[in-house]
C-alpha positions in Angstrom: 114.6 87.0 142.7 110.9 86.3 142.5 109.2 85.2 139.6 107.0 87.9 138.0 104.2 87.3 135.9 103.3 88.3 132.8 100.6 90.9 134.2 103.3 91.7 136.7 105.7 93.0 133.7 103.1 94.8 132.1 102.5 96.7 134.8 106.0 97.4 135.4 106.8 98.5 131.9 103.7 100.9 132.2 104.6 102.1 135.1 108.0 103.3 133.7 106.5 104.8 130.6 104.6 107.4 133.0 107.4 108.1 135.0 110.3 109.0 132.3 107.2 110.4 129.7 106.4 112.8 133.0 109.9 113.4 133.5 111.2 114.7 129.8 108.1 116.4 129.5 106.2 114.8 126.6 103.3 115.3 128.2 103.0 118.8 127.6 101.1 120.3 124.8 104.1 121.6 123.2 107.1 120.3 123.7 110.0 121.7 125.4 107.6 124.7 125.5 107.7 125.4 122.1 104.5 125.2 119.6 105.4 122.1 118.4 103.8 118.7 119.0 106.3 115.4 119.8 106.0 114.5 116.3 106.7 117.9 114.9 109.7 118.5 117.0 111.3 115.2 116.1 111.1 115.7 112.7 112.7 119.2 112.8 115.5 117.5 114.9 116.1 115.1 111.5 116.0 117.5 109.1 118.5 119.6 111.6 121.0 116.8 111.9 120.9 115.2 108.5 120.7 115.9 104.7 119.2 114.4 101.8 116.3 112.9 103.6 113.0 112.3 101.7 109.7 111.9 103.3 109.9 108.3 103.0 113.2 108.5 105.0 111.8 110.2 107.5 108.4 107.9 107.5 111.0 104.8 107.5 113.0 106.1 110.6 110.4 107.5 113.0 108.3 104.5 112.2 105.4 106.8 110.5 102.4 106.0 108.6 102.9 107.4 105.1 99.4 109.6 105.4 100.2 111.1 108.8 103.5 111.9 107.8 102.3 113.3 104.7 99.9 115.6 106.6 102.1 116.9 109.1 104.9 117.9 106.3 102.1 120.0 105.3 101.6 121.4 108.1 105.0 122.4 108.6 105.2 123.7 105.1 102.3 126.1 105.5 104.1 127.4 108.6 107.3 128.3 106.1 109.7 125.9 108.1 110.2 123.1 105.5 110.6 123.3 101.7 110.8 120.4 98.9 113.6 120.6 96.4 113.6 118.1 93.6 116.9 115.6 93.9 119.0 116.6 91.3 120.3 112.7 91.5 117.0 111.3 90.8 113.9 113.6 89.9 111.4 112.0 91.1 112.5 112.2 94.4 112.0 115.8 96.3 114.2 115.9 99.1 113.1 118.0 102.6 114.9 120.8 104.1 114.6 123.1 106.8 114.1 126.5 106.1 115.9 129.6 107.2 112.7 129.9 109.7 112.9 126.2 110.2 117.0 126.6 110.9 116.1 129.0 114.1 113.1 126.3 115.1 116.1 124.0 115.4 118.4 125.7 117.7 115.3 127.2 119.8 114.6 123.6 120.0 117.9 121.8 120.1 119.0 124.3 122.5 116.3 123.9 125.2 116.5 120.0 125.2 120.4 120.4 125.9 119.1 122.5 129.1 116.6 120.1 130.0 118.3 117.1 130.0 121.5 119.6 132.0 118.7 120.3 134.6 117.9 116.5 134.8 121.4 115.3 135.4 122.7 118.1 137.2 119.7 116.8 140.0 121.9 113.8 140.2 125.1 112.7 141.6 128.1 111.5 139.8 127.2 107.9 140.7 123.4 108.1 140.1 124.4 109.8 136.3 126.3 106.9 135.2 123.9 104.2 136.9 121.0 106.0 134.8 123.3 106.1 131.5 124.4 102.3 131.5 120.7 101.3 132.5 119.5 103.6 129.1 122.2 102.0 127.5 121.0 98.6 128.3 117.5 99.6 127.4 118.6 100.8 124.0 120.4 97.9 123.0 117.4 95.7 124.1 114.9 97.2 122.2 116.9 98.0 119.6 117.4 94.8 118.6 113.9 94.0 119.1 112.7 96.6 116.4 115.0 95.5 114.0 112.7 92.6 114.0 109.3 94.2 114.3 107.3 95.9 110.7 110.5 96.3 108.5 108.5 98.0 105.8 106.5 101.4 105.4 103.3 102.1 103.5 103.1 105.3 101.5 101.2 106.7 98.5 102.4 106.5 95.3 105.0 108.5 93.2 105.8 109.4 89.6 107.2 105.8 88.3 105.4 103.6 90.9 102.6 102.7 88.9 105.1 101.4 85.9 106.3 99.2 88.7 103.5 97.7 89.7 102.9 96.8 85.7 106.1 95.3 85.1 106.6 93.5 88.6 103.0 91.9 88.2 103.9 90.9 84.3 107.6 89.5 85.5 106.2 87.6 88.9 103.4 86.2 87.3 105.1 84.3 84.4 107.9 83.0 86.6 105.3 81.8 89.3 102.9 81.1 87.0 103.3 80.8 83.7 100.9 83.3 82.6 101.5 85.5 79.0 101.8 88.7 78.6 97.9 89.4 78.1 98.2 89.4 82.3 100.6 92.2 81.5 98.4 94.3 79.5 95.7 93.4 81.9 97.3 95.1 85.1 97.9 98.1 82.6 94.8 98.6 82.3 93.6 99.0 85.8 96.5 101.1 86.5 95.9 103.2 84.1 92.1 104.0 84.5 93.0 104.3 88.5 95.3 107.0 87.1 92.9 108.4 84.7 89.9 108.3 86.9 90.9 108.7 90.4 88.6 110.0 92.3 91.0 110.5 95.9 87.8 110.7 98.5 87.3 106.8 97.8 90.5 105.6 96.2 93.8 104.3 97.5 97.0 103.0 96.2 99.6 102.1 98.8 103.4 101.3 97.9 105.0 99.3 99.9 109.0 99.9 100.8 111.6 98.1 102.9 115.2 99.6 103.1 114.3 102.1 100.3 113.1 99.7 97.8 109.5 98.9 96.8 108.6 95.5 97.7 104.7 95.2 97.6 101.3 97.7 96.3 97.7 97.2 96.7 94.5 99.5 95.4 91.2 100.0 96.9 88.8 101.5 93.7 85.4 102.8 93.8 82.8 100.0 92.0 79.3 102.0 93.2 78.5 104.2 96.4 78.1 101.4 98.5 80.9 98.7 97.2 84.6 99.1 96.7 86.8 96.7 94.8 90.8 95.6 96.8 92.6 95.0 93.6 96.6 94.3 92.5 97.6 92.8 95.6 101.4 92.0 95.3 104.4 91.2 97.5 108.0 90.6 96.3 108.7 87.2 97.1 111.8 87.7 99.2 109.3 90.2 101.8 106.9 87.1 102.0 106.5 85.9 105.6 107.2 89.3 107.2 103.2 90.3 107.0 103.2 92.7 104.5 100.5 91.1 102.2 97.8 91.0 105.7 99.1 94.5 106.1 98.5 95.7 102.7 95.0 94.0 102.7 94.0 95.8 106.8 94.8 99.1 105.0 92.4 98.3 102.3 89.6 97.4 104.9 90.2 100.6 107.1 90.1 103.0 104.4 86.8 101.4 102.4 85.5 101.0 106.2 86.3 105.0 106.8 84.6 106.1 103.7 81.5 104.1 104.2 81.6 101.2 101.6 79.1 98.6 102.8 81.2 95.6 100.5 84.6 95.0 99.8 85.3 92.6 97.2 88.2 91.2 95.2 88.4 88.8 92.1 91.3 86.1 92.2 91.9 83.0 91.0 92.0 79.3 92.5 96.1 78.8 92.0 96.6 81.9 94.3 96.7 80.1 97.4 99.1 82.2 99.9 96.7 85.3 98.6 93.4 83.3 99.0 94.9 82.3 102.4 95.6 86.3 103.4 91.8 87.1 102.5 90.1 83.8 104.4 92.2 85.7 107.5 91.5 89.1 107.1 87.4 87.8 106.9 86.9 87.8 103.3 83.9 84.7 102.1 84.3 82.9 99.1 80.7 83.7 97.2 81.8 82.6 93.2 83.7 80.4 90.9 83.4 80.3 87.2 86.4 78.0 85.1 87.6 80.7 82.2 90.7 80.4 79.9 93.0 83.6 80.5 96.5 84.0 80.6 97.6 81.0 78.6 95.9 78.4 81.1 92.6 77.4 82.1 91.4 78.8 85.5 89.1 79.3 87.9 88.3 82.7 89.1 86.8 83.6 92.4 85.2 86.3 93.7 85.3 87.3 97.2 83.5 89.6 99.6 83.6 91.5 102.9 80.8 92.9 104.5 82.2 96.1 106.1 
C-alpha cells in the first residue's frame, strides 16, 4: 500500500467529512427538516433518552462550551420545550426536562431520523449494510478512544456554593504547597466576595472548571478601569495539572477582556508560583514589577504582570 503523507490524510479525512455530513443531511438549515439547528436537535435527543441530566451533563457530553450551552437552553426554554426543576437530591442543582411540547419535538424528531437512516440502508445491499456498519464501528472505537484523551474538563459559570469553593480550596492548597496562614484565606474571601457583591456581568467573568462532575480548577476576569481588566484566582487541583486546564482557564480570560475591549490585562502573583508564572510567560503575559513584601507568614516577592490586548 503506498505511503501517504500527512497532507495526503488531511485531505482524505476532509474529504469524508463532506461526503457523510452531505449524506445525513447536516447541512441543511434545520435538521431532518425540522426548525431545529444540529445542536438543538441533539440536545432534545438527550433529554429524550435520559433523565436527571443537568446542563453541565449535557455541556460535558456533547463537548459544549458552558456559555453556548447556556444560551441555547434559553432558547429552547422561551420556545416552551425545556423546563428546569430543582434536584430534590441536591438543591443547587436544577435538572432539565423536556416538556410536554418538547416530548412531541422528540418523536417528530426521533421518528424522522429512524426513516432517514431506513432510506439510507434500504439503498444498500445486504453486503454493502454490514461493510458500512463494521467500518462505523471501526471508526467509533478509533476515535473514541482518542477523545477519551483529548480536553477532559468543561468550563462553565458559576453556581450557588462555587464561590465557597474556590475560598476553601485556595486556603487548603496554599498551606499544604506553601505554607501560607490563613490571612491568604481571608484574602481570597475578599475578592470573592466583592466580585459577588459588585459584579458588573458586561465586563466580568468567573469560570468553574469540572472534570467527571467535580470542580477541579476557577479563574476571574474583574473590571480595574474602562480600559484595563485584572485575571485573578487562578487555581487548578493538583491531580488535573498537566492536562492544560490552567492555559485553558488563562485563553478564556484573554478572549473575554479581548471581546469587551480592555486595552490591559494584568495579574499580581508572586515569585514561588512558578508552574503559574510559567502558564502566563506562554500565554504572552511581560513581567513589568517586583516589590519583596511579608504576607502570608513568609517573606515574598510579588510580581505584576501585563498583556497588552
Amino acid at each position: 500500500m503506498e505511503l501517504l503523507t500527512l497532507d495526503d490524510r488531511i485531505r482524505a479525512v476532509r474529504h469524508f467529512n463532506r461526503l457523510f455530513t452531505r449524506r445525513i443531511g447536516v447541512l441543511r438549515e434545520g435538521l431532518l427538516n425540522s426548525s431545529y439547528s444540529l445542536t438543538e436537535a441533539r440536545i432534545i435527543f438527550e433529554l429524550g433518552q435520559r433523565r436527571d441530566l443537568t446542563a453541565a451533563d449535557l455541556g460535558r457530553e456533547l463537548g459544549l462550551d458552558a456559555g453556548y450551552m447556556s444560551r441555547i437552553l434559553a432558547r429552547l426554554e422561551q420556545q416552551e420545550l425545556i423546563e428546569r426543576v430543582r434536584s430534590e437530591a441536591d438543591g443547587r442543582q436544577r435538572i432539565l426536562y423536556l416538556t410536554s411540547q418538547g416530548e412531541a419535538a422528540f418523536t417528530l424528531l426521533d421518528q424522522r431520523s429512524r426513516e432517514e437512516v431506513s432510506e439510507l440502508l434500504n439503498s444498500l445491499g445486504e453486503d454493502e449494510q454490514l461493510r458500512l456498519l463494521k467500518a462505523m464501528e471501526t471508526v467509533e472505537s478509533i476515535l473514541d478512544r482518542g477523545l477519551k484523551y483529548a480536553e477532559p474538563f468543561i468550563l462553565r459559570a458559576p453556581e450557588p456554593g462555587d464561590m465557597g469553593w474556590v475560598t476553601y480550596r485556595h486556603g487548603v492548597l496554599y498551606k499544604q504547597e506553601y505554607g501560607w496562614d490563613e490571612s491568604f484565606e481571608a484574602l481570597v474571601a475578599e475578592i470573592v466576595a466583592g466580585f459577588i457583591n459588585n459584579y458588573q456581568p458586561e465586563y466580568e467573568r468567573c469560570w468553574i472548571a469540572e472534570m467527571n462532575g467535580e470542580i477541579v480548577g476557577s479563574v476571574f476576569v474583574v473590571k480595574s478601569s474602562e480600559t484595563v481588566a485584572k485575571l485573578r484566582l487562578l487555581l487548578v487541583e493538583p491531580r488535573t495539572r498537566g492536562l492544560g486546564l490552567g492555559s485553558r482557564l488563562v485563553e478564556e480570560c484573554i478572549r473575554f477582556a479581548r471581546r469587551r475591549g480592555y486595552q490591559k490585562l494584568m495579574l499580581w502573583t508572586n515569585d514561588v508560583l512558578v508552574d503559574a508564572r510559567h502558564i502566563y510567560a506562554r500565554a504572552g503575559f511581560k513581567l513589568v514589577e517586583q516589590e519583596p513584601h511579608h504576607s502570608f507568614g513568609y517573606d515574598l516577592i510579588g510580581e505584576t504582570w501585563e498583556l497588552i490586548l
